[in-house]
C-alpha positions as CSV (number, residue, x, y, z in Angstrom):
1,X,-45.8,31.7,-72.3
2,X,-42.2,31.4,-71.2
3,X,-39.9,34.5,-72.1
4,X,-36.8,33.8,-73.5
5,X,-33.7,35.7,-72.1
6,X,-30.7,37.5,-74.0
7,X,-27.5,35.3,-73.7
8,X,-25.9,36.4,-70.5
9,X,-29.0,37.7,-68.5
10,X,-30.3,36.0,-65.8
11,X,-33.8,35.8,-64.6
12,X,-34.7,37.6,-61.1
13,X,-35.9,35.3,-58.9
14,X,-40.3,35.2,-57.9
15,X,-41.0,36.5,-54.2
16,X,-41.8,33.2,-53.5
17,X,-38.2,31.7,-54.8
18,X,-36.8,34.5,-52.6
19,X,-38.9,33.3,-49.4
20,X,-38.1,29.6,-50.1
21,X,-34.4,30.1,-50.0
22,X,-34.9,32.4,-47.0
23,X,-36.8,29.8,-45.3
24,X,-34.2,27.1,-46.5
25,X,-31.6,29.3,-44.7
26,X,-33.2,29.7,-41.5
27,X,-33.7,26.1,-41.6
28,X,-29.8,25.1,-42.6
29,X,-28.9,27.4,-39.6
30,X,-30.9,26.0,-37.5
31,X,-30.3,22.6,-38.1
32,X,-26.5,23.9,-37.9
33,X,-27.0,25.3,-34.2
34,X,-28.6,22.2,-33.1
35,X,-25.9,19.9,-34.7
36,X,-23.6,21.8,-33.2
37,X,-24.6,22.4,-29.7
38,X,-23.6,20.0,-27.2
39,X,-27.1,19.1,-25.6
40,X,-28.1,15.4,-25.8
41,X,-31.6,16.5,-27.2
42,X,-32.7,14.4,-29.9
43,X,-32.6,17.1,-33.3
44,X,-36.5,16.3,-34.7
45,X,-38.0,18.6,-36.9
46,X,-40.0,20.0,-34.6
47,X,-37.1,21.1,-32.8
48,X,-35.5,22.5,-36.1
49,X,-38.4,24.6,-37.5
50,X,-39.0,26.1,-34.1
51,X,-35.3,27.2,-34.3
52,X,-35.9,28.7,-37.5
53,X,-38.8,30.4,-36.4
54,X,-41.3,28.3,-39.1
55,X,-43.7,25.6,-39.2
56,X,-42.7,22.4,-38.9
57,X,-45.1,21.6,-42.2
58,X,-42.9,23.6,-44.0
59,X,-40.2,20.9,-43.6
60,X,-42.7,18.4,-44.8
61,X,-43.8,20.0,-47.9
62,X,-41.0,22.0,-49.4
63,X,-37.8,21.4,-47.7
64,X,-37.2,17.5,-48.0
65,X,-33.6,18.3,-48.3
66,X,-32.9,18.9,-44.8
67,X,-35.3,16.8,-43.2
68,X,-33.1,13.6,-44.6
69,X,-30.4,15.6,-43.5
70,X,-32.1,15.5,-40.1
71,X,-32.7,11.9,-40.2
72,X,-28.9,10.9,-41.7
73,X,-27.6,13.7,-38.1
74,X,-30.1,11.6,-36.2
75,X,-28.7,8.8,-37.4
76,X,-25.4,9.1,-36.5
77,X,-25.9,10.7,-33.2
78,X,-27.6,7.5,-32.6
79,X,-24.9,5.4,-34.0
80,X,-22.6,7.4,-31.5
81,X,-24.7,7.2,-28.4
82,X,-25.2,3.1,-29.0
83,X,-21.3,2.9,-29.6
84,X,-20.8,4.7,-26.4
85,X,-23.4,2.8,-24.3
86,X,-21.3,-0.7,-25.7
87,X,-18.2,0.8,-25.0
88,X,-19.3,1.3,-21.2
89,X,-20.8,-1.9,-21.3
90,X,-17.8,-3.2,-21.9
91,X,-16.3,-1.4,-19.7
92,X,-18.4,-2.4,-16.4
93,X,-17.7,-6.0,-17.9
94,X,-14.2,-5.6,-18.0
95,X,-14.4,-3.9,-13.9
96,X,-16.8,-6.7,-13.0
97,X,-14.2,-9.1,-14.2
98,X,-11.2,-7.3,-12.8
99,X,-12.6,-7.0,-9.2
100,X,-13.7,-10.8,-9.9
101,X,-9.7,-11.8,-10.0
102,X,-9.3,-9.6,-7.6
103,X,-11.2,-11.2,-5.0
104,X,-9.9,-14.4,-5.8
105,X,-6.4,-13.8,-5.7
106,X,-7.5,-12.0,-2.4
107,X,-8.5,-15.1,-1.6
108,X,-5.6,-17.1,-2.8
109,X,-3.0,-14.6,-0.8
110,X,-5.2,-15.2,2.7
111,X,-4.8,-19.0,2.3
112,X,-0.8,-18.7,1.3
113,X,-0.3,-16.2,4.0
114,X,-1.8,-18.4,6.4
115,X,0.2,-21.9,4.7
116,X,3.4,-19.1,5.4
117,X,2.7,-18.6,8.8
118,X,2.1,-22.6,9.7
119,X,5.4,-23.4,8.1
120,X,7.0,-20.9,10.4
121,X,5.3,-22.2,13.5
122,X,6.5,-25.6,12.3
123,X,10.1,-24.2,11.9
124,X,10.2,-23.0,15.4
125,X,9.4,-26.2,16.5
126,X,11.7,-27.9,14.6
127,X,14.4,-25.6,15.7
128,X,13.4,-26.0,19.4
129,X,13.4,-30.1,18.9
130,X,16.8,-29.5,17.1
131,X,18.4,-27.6,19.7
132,X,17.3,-30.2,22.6
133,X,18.7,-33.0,20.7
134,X,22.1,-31.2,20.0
135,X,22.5,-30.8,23.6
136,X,21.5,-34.4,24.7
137,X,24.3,-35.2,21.9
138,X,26.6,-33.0,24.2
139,X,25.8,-34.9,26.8
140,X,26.1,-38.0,25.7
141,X,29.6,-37.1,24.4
142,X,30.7,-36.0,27.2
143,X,32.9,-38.6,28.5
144,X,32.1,-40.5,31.4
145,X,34.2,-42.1,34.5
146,X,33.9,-45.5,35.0
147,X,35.5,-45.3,38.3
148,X,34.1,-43.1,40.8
149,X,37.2,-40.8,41.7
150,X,38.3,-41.3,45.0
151,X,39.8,-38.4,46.7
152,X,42.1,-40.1,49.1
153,X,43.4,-42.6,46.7
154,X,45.2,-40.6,43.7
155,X,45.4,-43.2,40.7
């Protein structure tokens, strides 16, 4: 039979309502210290209750709360590490493309460096040929006696 309680009185709590919630604390800590911790160890609840210091049953059987609040941290730790892993991906497609153009243009600068240097060989020798047929023009404006000059005759 249920006792009814004077307005303003509350009902001490059972030892076993006591140990639940002490149990529920350990627990929330201890998922708190993993959640929090920087290791890349997957948070399970195995790994919780041994931080607590219970059974992992007792997750199973009276503390459903924080064992979806394990699976939702999972979750997104998951989420995270997926998000990071496409992100490198990426990444490393991005490089592979980069060093892809860079090669060619590699490629590209070799063959217009060598076009460069051809067009300055050719210049040279168009210079050269330039040069000798300014001086043949020299020559052939230079004028030219018809007569031989004869010393002992003065015209």
């Amino acid at each position: 039979m249920k006792r009814t309680l004077p307005m303003g009185e509350v009902e001490a709590p059972t030892p076993q309502q006591r140990r639940h919630a002490r149990t529920k604390a350990k627990l929330r800590a201890a998922l708190e210290a993993l959640s929090s911790s920087t290791s890349s160890a997957p948070i399970t609840a195995a790994a919780v209750a041994r931080e607590a210091g219970v059974g992992r049953n007792v997750l199973y059987v009276g503390h459903t709360d924080i064992l979806e609040d394990i699976r939702a941290i999972s979750a997104a730790r998951t989420a995270v590490r997926e998000k990071r892993e496409d992100a490198a991906r990426t990444d490393a497609m991005k490089i592979r493309d980069l060093e892809s153009q860079l090669a060619s243009l590699a490629t590209e600068n070799a063959g217009l460096l060598r076009r460069a240097r051809e067009a300055e060989s050719r210049l040279e020798r168009a210079e050269k040929q330039n040069a000798g047929l300014l001086r043949q023009l020299v020559d052939a404006r230079r004028p030219v006696r018809l007569r031989p000059e004869d010393p002992d005759n003065p015209a």
